[in-house]
N, C-alpha and C positions, 0 to 999 in steps of 0.2 A: 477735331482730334484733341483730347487731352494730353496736356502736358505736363513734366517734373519741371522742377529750380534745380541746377547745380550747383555748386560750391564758389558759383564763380558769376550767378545770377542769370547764366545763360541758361534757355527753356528749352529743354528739348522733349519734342513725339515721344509719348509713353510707349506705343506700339511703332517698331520702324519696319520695312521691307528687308530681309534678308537676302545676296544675292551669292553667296557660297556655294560652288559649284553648278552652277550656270554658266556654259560659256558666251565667251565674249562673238562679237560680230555676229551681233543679229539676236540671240535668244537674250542677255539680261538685257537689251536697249528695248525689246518686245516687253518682256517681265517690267521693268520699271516702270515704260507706259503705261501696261497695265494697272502695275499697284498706283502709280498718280492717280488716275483714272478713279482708280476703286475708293481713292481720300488719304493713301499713306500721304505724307510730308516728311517721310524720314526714310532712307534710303542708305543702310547700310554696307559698304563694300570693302574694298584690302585689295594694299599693289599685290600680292598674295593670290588674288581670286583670279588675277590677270586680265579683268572685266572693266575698271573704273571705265576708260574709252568710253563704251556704252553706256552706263549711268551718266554720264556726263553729256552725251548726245542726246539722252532720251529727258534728263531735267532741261537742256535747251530746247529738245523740240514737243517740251510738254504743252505748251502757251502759260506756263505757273513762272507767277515771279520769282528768280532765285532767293530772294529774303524770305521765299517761305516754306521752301524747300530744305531741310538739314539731312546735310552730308554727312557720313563718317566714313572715314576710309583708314587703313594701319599701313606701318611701315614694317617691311618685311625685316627678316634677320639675316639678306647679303646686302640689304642698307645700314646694318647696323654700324656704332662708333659714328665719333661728332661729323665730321667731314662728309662720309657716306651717308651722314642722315640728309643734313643740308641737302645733298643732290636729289635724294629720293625724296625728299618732302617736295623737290619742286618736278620732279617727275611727278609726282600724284597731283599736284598744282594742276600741271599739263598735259595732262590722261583725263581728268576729270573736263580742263578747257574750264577753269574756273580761276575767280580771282581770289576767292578764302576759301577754307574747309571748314565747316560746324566742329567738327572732332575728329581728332587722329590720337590713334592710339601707337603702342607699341604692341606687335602681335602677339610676341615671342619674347619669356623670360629669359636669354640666353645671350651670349656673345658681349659685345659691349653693349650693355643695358646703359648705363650713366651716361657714356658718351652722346649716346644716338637722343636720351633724355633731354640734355645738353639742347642739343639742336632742336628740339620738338617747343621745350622751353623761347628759344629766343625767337622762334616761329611764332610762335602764341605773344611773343611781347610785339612782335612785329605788325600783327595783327594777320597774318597770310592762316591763321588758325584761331578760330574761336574757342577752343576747348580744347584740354589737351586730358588724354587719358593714358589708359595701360590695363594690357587684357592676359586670363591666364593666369595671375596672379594667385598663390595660396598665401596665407599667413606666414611662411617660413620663408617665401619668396619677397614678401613684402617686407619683414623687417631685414631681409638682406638689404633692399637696394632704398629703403624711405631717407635714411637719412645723407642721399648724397642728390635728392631731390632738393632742388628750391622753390619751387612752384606744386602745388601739391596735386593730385591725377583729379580731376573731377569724375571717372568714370571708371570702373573695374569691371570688361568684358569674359564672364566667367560663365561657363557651363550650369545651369539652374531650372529647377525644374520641380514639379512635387515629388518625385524621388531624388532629387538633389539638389538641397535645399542650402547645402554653405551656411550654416549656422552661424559657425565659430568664426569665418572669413567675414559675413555680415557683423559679428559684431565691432570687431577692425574699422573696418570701413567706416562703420555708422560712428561710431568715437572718432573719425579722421572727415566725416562729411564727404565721403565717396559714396558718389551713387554707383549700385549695380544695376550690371547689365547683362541677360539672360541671352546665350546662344544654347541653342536645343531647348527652347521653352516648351515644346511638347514631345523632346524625349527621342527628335530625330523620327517619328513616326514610331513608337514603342508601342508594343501591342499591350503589352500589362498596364503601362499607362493611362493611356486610351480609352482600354476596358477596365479598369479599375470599377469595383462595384462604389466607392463612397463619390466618384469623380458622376459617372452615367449615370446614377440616384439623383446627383444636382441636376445633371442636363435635362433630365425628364423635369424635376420639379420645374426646372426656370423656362421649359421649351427651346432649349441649346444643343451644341453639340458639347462632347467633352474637348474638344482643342478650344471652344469660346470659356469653359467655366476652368481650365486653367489659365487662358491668360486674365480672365478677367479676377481670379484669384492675387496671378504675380503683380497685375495692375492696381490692387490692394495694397500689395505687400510692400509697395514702392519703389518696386525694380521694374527696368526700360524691359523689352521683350523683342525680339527679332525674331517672328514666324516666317519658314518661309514657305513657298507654294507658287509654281506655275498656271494652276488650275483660275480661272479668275472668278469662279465661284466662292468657291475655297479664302481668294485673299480679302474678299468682302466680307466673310462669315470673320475672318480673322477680326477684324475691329469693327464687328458689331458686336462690341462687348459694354458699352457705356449707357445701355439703359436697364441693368440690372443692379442691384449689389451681393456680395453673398452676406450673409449674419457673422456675426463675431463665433458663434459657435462652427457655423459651415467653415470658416476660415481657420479656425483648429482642428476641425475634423481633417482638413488635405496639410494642412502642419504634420499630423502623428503619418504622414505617408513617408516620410524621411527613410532614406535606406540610410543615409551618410555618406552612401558611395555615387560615386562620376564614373560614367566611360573614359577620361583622358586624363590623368596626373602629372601635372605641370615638371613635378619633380621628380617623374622616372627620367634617371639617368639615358634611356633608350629611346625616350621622347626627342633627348635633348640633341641626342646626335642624329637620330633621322631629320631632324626637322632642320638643324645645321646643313647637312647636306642639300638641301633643295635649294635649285637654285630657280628664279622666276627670269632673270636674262643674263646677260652675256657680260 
């Protein structure tokens, strides 16, 4: 598996296992197996997805040594503020049944951001986290909460894709040495995506499918990728992306596929409250 440098020298899986709505007890501890199996070493989850348990059972009873396995897992927004992070950081500690996390993010731009930040920061100096991130995030978001950060995100978990490409957010980031990181890297299963005539013109030339010649685009573009798939056909095909390249022109050809627009906007107000409302426990 290839890997990116962070900002912080930590390497992480350019391509990781996505396990978002999957439930727990028994189907993501099956899916994880599976993607080990298939060569992931990156295993993305969230106290959120209410699954870590299972990733956690299924990296112990992979036979893979945990040094080679990276985790990431987020901290929900009824752990948010300094105090309530602390706890949820070590609930995902012991959900997972681990002694560190690869990266933890903040899931949710909302509530006490700084505070919960606060705790994710003395986590990471602690060492109980190797990386610390923050997802969701747009540029209007970002310069809200940067400068009451002291440790800076290695990692910005954002919606991206060849129709939403975060231009203006990448260039943020890349001035600040954040890497992105793509959830819905193939559009959630989007049929215009998919079937895009300039994407399936690649997959013929290269003998791919269209979900292989965009990540292997995003895997260019030097953003992480979290496909996801039960099918274990499917998660093979996902990171058999590394023995092609596209051309500097094919790679502008899926550039001009930019809508500009996302399904999920960080900063609708209606985001902010449904998402407040949910609660993962008691």
């Amino acid at each position: 598996m290839k890997t990116f440098e962070l900002n912080n020298q930590t390497m992480i899986p350019a391509v990781g296992f996505g396990v978002f709505q999957i439930p727990n007890n028994g189907p993501t501890y099956d899916a994880t197996l599976a993607a080990l199996k298939a060569g992931y070493r990156h295993i993305d989850t969230a106290a959120g997805y209410m699954n870590e348990s299972d990733v956690g059972k299924a990296v112990k009873d992979s036979g893979i040594a945990r040094e080679e396995i990276f985790i990431t897992s987020k901290l929900w927004l009824q752990d948010y503020g300094y105090e309530n992070a602390k706890k949820g950081i070590e609930n995902s500690l012991k959900a997972l049944d681990t002694d560190y996390i690869d990266l933890y993010l903040l899931h949710q731009p909302y509530g006490d951001y700084l505070g919960a930040w606060k705790a994710l920061e003395e986590a990471y100096q602690a060492g109980k986290i190797k990386a610390i991130g923050i997802s969701n995030i747009t540029v209007n978001l970002w310069n809200k909460f940067k400068d009451g950060m002291t440790i800076m995100p290695a990692v910005n978990q954002v919606e991206f894709n060849p129709f939403t490409q975060q231009k203006e957010l990448r260039k943020v980031m890349d001035e600040n040495n954040i890497r992105l990181e793509a959830w819905f890297p193939l559009g959630h299963g989007n049929k215009d995506l998919l079937e895009n005539e300039t994407i399936v013109s690649l997959a013929h030339q290269y003998n791919k499918n269209a979900g292989q010649i965009i990540l292997r685009w995003i895997y260019q573009e030097g953003v992480i990728s979290l496909p996801k798939s039960t099918n274990p056909e499917r998660m093979k095909g996902n990171i058999d992306i590394f023995d092609f390249a596209l051309t500097d022109d094919e790679m502008k050809a899926i550039q001009a596929l930019d809508t500009g627009k996302a399904t999920h906007n960080p900063e609708d107000p209606a985001n902010e409250t449904r998402l407040m409302g949910l609660k993962i426990h008691d």
